[in-house]
C-alpha positions, 0 to 999 in steps of 0.5 A: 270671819276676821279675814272676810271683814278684813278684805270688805274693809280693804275693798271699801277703803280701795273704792275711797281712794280711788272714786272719792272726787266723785263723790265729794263733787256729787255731794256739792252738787247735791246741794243745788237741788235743794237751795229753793227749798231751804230759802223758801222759809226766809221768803215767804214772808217778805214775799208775803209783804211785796204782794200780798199773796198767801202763802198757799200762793207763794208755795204753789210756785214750789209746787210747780216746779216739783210736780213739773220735775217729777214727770221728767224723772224716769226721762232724766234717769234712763238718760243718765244710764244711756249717756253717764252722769257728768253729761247731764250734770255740767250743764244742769247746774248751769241751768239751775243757777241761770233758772233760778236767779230770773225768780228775781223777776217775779210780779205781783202776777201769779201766772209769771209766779208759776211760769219762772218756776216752771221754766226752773223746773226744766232748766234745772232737772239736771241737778235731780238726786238720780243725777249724782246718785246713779254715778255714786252707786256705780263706783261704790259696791262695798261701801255703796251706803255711806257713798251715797250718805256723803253724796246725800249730805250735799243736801244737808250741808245746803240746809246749814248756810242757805237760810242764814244766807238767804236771811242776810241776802234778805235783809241787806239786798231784798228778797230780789238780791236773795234769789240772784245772790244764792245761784250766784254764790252756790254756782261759783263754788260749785260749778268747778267743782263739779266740771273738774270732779265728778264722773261715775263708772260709765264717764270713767270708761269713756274717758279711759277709752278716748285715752286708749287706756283699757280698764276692767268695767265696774261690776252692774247687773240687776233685774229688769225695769218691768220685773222691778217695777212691778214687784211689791218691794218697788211698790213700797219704797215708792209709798214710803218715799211719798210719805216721809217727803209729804211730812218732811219737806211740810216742815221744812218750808215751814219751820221757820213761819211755825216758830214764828207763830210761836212767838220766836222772833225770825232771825232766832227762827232762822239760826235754829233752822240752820242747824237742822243741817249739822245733825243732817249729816250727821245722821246720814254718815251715820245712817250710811254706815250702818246700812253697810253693816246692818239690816238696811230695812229696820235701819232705815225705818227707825231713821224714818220714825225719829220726826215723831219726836220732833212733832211731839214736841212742837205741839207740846211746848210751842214757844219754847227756844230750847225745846225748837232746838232739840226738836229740830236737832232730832229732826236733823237726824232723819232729814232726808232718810227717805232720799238715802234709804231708797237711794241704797234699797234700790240697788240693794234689791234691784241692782244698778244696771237700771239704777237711775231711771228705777231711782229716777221713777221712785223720785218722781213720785217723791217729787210730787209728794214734795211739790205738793207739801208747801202747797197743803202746809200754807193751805191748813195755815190759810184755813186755820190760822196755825200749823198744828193741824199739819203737825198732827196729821204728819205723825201717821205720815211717819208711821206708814213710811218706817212700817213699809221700809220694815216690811220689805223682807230680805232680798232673793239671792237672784235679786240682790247680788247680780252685781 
């Protein structure tokens, strides 16, 4: 036993030292795909002034550009298993920036509203999870979870600095400035990063080849897309990733409007939420680990049941600066378990040889769940002049998604290791 745990600690630390540039890349480039979604609280307003729109309307933008996404995600994912990650990624988050920043040109027409998002939904789908994701689950095999927790912590790193960024940018540059300044920043840095780092094991090989340095190939396998996609298993991750990210991405767009409805002043509201992001990672390294060493089913449903205590105490003592802060430093423990508990359950039961269009198809549903969250958060604030009503009915979100992942059953011997 001593001996087998010896040589898995051995294999993982190999996998380290030898992909780590590719996952720290990913991590960055992970980032990208959620900078609209953590500057969306510190817009929304000013957003709100300049048009007079309703925040049903502002989020109806997000709501494009992820329901737009999500019927390019089997596509984006069966191109990256064909022509490799770093083909997609180096000019996807080229796009995403230049995409991004023309939201800059936005009027008080809704139809331009919609088309910018539109046209940054097609620009920037190569900076989608599957992306980064299906290079990661290629190179890491013993230490695949906490692989993809640190490439999924980009995400969480992006919800530390975007709303003080986009706070700052706001108030010293506009919200205009803001939408230039984010891509701006977030391209300079990563942009580089990427281009020089990133490569799964099928960008790998190639390179080698074009060296004429002949290497073993990384182990894949896995079962077929139909016999994947059409089991209970695949079913059930894709319920569960709808309904956390239904519950998860409600809160986020609108965390900083609901302590503001609270009574806690913006700026206040903006600090708080960017420490969701700390615990962010936290949790996901954390998760990541022990998906590697336990039962990735109860791991990953307990992580999905943790909001419950966030909402509970949002609802309970509103108004209140030290209990937001524990609400959403709990949060952040869960934030994005969706995204890391289907990322490795998909190689975990279905293996990697159709990794990106299997996690890329789950996506898209995830994606429409996500699109449709500000869309429904500001329609029950419209409606009902508070947000408790989209608090309350995102409790039973949470229980219907850990309920699923726990009851996932252990993989056949088939369908687990043909890797």
């Amino acid at each position: 036993m001593v001996m087998t745990t010896h040589r898995m600690t051995t294999a993982a630390a190999g996998e380290w030292r030898a992909h780590w540039p590719s996952a720290l890349s990913a991590a960055v480039g992970m980032s990208f795909s959620t900078l609209y979604v953590y500057s969306a609280g510190g817009l929304t307003e000013p957003l709100e002034q300049e048009f007079g729109w309703s925040r049903a309307a502002i989020g109806s933008g997000i709501s494009v550009l992820t329901i737009t996404g999500s019927l390019l995600g089997p596509i984006m994912g069966a191109a990256v298993d064909r022509f490799g990650s770093r083909r997609i990624a180096v000019p996807g988050v080229i796009g995403f920036c230049l995409a991004f920043a023309l939201l800059s040109l936005a009027t008080e027409s809704l139809w331009t509203w919609w088309l910018l998002w539109f046209l940054l939904a097609l620009l920037g789908v190569g900076v989608k999870p599957a992306v980064w994701t299906t290079a990661v689950a290629s190179l890491f095999q013993k230490s695949r979870g906490l692989a993809l927790a640190v490439t999924l912590s980009g995400a969480s790193l992006g919800s530390i600095f975007t709303p003080l960024l986009t706070n700052w940018l706001v108030d010293h540059h506009g919200w205009r400035g803001a939408f230039v300044g984010l891509p701006l920043i977030w391209g300079a840095i990563g942009v580089p990063l990427i281009f020089f780092g990133f490569r799964g094991a099928s960008d790998k090989e190639r390179r080698n080849l074009s060296r004429g340095v002949v290497t073993a190939p990384i182990p894949g396998g896995g079962l077929r897309v139909r016999d994947a996609i059409l089991s209970r298993r695949f079913t059930s991750l894709l319920i569960a990733a709808m309904a956390f990210s239904l519950l998860a991405v409600s809160l986020i767009v609108s965390l900083i409007p609901i302590l503001s409805s609270h009574g806690i002043p913006r700026g206040t509201g903006a600090g708080i939420a960017a420490t969701i992001g700390i615990t962010a990672v936290i949790g996901r390294i954390a998760t990541g680990y022990l998906l590697d060493h336990f039962d990735p089913r109860l791991v990953s449903a307990v992580t999905m049941a943790l909001p419950i205590v966030t909402l509970t105490l949002l609802l309970a003592m509103p108004g209140s600066v030290p209990l937001a802060f524990l609400a959403v430093l709990v949060m952040g423990l869960s934030l994005g378990a969706e995204v890391d508990a289907v990322a490795f359950l998909t190689g975990y039961y279905f293996g990697v040889r159709h990794y990106g269009l299997l996690f890329g198809t789950i996506m898209s549903g995830l994606s429409i769940a996500a699109g449709s969250a500000p869309l429904i958060a500001g329609t029950i604030f419209d409606r009902t002049g508070s947000y408790d009503l989209m608090l309350m009915g995102a409790i039973p979100l949470c229980l219907l998604a850990a309920g699923l992942i726990a009851s996932l059953g252990l993989p056949p011997k088939a369908a687990s290791r043909r890797e």
